[in-house]
N, C-alpha and C positions, 0 to 999 in steps of 0.2 A: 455432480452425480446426485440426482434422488435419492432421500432417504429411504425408499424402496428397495432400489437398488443396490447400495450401498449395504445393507443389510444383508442382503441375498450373499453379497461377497461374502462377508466375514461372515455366514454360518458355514457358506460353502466351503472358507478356508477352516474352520474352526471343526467340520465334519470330517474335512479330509487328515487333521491331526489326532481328532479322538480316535480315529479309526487306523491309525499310522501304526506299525510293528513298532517303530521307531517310541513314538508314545508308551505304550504298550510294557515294552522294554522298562524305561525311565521309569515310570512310575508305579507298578505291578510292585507289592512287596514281597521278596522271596521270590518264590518260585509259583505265586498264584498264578493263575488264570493261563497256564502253560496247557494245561488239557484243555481239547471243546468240553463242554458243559452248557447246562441251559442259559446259565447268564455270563456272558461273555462279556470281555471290560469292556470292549467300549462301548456294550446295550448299557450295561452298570453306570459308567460316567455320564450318557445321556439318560439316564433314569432321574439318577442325585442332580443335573442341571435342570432338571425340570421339574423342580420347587415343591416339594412336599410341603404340603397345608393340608391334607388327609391322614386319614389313617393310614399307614403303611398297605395294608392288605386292596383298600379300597383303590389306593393311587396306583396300586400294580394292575389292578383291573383296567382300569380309564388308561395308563399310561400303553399299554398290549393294545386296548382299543383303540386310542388314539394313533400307534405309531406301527400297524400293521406290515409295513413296509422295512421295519428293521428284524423283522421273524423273529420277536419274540417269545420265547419260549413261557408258561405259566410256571411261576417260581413262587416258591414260599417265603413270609416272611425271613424264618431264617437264613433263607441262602440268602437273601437279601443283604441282610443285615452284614453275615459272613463275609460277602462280597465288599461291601463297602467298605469294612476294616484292611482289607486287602490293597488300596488305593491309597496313595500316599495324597496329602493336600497339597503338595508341591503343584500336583497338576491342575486343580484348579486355578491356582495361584498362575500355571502358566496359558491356561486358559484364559482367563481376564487380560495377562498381561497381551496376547494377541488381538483379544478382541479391541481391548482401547491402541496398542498400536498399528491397526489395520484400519480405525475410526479416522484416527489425526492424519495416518498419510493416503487415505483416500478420499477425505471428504474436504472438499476445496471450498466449500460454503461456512468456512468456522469463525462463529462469532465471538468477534473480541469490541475490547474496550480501547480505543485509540490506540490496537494496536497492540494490546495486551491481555492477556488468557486474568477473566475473573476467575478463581479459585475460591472455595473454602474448605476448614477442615473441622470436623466435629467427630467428638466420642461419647461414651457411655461405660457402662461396667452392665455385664452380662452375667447369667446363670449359664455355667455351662452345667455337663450331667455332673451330680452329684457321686464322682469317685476317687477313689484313693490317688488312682494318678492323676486326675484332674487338680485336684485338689495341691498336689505333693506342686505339679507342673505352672498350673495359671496364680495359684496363692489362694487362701480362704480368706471368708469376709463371716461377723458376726453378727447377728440383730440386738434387737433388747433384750432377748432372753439368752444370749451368749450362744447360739445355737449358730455353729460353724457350717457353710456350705463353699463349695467352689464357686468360686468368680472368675471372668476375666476382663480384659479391658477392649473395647473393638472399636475402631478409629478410620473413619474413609475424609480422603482427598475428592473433591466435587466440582467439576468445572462447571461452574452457576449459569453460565450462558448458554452452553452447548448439551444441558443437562445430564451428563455420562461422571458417572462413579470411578475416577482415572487410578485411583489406588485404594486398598480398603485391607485392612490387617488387624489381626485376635493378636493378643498379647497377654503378659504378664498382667497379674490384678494391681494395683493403682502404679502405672508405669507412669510415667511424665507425660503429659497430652501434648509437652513443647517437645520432646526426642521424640516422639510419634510424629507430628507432624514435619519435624525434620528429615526422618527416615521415607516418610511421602512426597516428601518435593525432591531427593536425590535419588528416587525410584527414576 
């Protein structure tokens, strides 16, 4: 299959879940996004999958422009914001998890090493936002001037040949990068 093609599937199967009741259900927390409203979960989830590197105000603009076709409503930052609190990360996390398993069993062109999936696995330590429960939840880290902020730890699995990010996971701040990559090869 073309990596074209190939693609085409797995948005197509990937549009047909963000947009699923079923979705919707699972990972809505409470009782959000139970009324219409301007921003509806699943414009919401393809909003946040589509990589803020803008300003929030700006990217809703380009994003509405860009995706004409989902009737996006203009929303303000805060409903934004509001909305996004509303979503549990689960569903990203199951987001990925479809896209890499609809990669492996549709693409019949996967390059190995005699036979074998090259892997690697690499981490880092992260700012996340600077709050009480960030802070209480991922652990703090200090500088030279004892000046405490929230950390976390974030670690992806990489199949080196076939270039695709097959697991990737935020953690606790200085977790073991050996039980992280343990927990990535029994994903």
């Amino acid at each position: 299959m073309k990596n074209t093609t190939l693609l085409s599937v797995i948005l197509k199967d990937t549009n047909n879940l963000i947009t699923s009741s079923e979705f919707k259900e699972a990972y809505s927390l409470g009782n959000s996004f139970s009324r219409n409203r301007k921003l509806s979960f699943s414009n919401a989830v393809f909003f946040i999958c589509s990589a803020l590197r803008k300003s929030i105000s700006s990217k809703i603009n380009n994003f509405i422009e860009d995706h004409r076709y989902l009737k996006f409503s203009s929303i303000t930052n805060q409903a934004f914001s509001k909305a996004r609190q509303n979503i549990s990360s689960e569903a990203f996390a199951e987001l990925c998890r479809l896209f890499v398993d609809r990669y492996y069993s549709l693409n019949k062109n996967l390059a190995t090493w005699n036979g074998f999936n090259i892997s690697a696995v690499d981490g880092t330590s992260l700012q996340v936002p600077d709050t009480k429960e960030c802070g209480e939840y991922f652990g703090l880290s200090s500088n030279q001037n004892t000046t405490k902020t929230a950390v976390a730890t974030a670690s992806a699995l990489y199949d080196v040949l076939n270039d695709i990010v097959v697991d990737a996971r935020i953690t606790k701040f200085k977790t073991s990068e050996r039980l992280i990559a343990k927990q990535h090869i029994e994903t």
